[in-house]
C-alpha positions in Angstrom: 3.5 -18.8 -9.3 2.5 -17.7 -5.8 4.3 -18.3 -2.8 2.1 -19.8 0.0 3.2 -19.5 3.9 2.4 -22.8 6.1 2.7 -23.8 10.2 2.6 -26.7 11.6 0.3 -27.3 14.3 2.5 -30.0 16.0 5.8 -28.6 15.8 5.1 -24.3 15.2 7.7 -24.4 12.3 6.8 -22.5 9.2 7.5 -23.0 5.4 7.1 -21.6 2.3 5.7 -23.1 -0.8 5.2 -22.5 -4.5 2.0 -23.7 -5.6 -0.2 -22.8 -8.4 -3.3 -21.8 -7.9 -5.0 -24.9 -9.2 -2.5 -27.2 -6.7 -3.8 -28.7 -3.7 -3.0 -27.1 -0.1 -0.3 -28.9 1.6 -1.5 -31.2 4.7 1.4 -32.9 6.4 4.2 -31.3 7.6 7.8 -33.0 6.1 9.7 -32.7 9.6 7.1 -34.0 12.0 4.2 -35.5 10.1 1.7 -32.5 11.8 -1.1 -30.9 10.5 -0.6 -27.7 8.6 -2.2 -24.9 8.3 -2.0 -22.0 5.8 -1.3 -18.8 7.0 -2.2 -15.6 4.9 1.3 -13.7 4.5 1.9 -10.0 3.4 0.8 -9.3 0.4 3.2 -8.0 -2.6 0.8 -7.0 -4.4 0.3 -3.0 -5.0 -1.6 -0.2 -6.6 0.4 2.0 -8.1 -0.4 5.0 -10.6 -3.2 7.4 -11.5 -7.1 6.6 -11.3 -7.1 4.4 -7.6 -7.9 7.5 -5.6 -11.2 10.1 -5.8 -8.5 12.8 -6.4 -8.1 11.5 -8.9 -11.8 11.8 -9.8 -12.2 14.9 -9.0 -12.8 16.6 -12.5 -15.7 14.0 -13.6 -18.1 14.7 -10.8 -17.6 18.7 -10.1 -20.8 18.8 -7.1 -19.1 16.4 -4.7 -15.7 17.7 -5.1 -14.5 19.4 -2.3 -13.1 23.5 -3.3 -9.3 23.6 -2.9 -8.1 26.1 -0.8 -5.9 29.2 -2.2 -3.2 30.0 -0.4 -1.3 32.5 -1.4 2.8 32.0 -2.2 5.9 32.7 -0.5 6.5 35.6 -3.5 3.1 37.4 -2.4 3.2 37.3 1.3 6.5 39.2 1.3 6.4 42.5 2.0 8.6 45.0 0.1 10.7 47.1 1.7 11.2 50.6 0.9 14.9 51.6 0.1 17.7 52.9 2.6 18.0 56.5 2.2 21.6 57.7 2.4 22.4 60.9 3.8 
């Protein structure tokens, strides 16, 4: 069940509730008697894994996708060095 967030407009104090989604908003406040108002909280709610970006798109639609870059690695970009000659 979802937690709902709620001020009241005569006395500012705020209180949680769980509700279903089917249940009636809460009207009166049970310290003062106020009016109360819902307040829309932080959600918990998140999108996790593969498929919720266009990355991860990329392979189905091939014109719009953008060309990665190539960079080269560490391994190439080093030159090598010739030996020390001992004398």
């Amino acid at each position: 069940m979802p937690i709902y967030e709620y001020e009241c407009l005569k006395c500012g104090k705020t209180s949680e509730a769980m509700q279903r989604f089917s249940d009636p908003p809460l009207t009166r406040c049970e310290q003062c008697d106020g009016q109360l108002r819902k307040l829309i909280s932080m959600s918990t709610f998140h999108l996790k894994g593969s498929g919720w970006y266009t990355t991860d798109y990329a392979g189905k639609n091939q014109s719009t996708a953008k060309p990665a870059e190539s960079k080269p690695c560490a391994a190439e970009t080093k030159t090598e060095s010739s030996p020390a000659k001992h004398s």
